[in-house]
N, C-alpha and C positions, 0 to 999 in steps of 0.2 A: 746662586741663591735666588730665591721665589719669594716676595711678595704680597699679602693681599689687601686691597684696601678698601672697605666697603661699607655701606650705611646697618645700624645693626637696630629692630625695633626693640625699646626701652619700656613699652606699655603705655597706658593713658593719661594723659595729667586732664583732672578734671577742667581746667581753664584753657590750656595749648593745646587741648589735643593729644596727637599721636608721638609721642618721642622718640627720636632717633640719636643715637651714636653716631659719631663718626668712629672706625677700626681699622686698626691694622694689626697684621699677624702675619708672620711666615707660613706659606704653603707648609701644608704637612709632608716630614717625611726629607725633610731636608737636613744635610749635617750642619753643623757650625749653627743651627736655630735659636739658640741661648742666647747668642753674643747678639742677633739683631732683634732680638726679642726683645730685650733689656735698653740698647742703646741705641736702636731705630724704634721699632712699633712703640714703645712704652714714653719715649717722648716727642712723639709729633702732635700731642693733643697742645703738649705742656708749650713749645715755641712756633705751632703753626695752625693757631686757631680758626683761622680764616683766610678767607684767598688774598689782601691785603697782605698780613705774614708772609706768606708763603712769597711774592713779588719781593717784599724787604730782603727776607734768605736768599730768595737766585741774585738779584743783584750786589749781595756781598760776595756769594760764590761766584759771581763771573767776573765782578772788581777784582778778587786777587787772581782768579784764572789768566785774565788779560794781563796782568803786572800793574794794574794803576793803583792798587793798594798791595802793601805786604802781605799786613792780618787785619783780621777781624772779630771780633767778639761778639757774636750775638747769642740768643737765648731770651727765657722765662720761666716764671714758675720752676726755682732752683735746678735748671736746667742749662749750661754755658755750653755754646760753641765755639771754639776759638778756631778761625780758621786759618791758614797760610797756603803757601807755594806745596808740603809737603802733603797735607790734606784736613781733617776737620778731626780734630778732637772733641769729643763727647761728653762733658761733664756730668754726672746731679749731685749736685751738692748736700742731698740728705744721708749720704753716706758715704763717708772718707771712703771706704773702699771700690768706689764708682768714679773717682775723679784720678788723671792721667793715669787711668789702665792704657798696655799697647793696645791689648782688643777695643777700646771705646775708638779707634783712627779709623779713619776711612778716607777714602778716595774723595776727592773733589766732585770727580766723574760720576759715584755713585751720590754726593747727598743731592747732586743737581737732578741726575734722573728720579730721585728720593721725593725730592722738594715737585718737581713740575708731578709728579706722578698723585702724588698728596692734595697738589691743588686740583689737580680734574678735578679728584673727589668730593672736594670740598664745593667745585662749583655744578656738581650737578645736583637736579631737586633732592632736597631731603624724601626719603622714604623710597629711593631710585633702588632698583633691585642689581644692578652692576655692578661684577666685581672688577676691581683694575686692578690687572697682575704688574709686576713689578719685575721684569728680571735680571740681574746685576748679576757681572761676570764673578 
């Protein structure tokens, strides 16, 4: 699975300026692109607003990676992650049928590459023309 995470221009606000998105979307052309569609790209806006988050996330995913915590529970904006030893379940909680699906599980290994890959993005200048691919086994 392919990744893409990149600044997207929004038009002009007569006050700020030029606005930009932050985006993610799975490369085109990819199988399985529903399931990260929905339960990656659709809420990294909602629990990793900024590179402050994104530091909060890796260090619960490498707290229970190491063993020094079990679980963990983080999230926002009706969005839970609950993590463990087995990997990170996906919540959103605006619709019963998005809360413990199998397909919402993932790998540890991918929300960390997820989460570091999310904050480049976030920490380069707004209006940066680079895409950062993502590629998870």
């Amino acid at each position: 699975m392919e990744l893409q995470f990149f600044y997207h221009m929004a038009g002009t606000h007569p006050v700020l300026g030029e606005v930009f998105h932050d985006m993610a979307q799975v490369s085109p052309g990819q199988e399985g692109a529903q399931r990260y569609e929905l339960y990656v790209c659709s809420v990294l806006g909602a629990i990793a607003q900024y590179s402050g988050a994104c530091d909060r996330l890796l260090e619960s995913l490498t707290s229970v990676m190491n063993g020094t915590q079990l679980s963990v529970c983080e999230g926002g904006n009706d969005v839970v992650l609950n993590i463990d030893a087995s990997g990170v379940q996906v919540d959103i909680n605006i619709n019963d049928d998005w809360i413990g699906q199998p397909e919402s599980k993932f790998s540890l290994e991918e929300w960390k590459k997820i989460i570091e890959s999310w904050k480049y993005l976030l920490e380069l200048p707004k209006g940066s023309d680079e895409i950062v691919l993502v590629k998870l086994p």
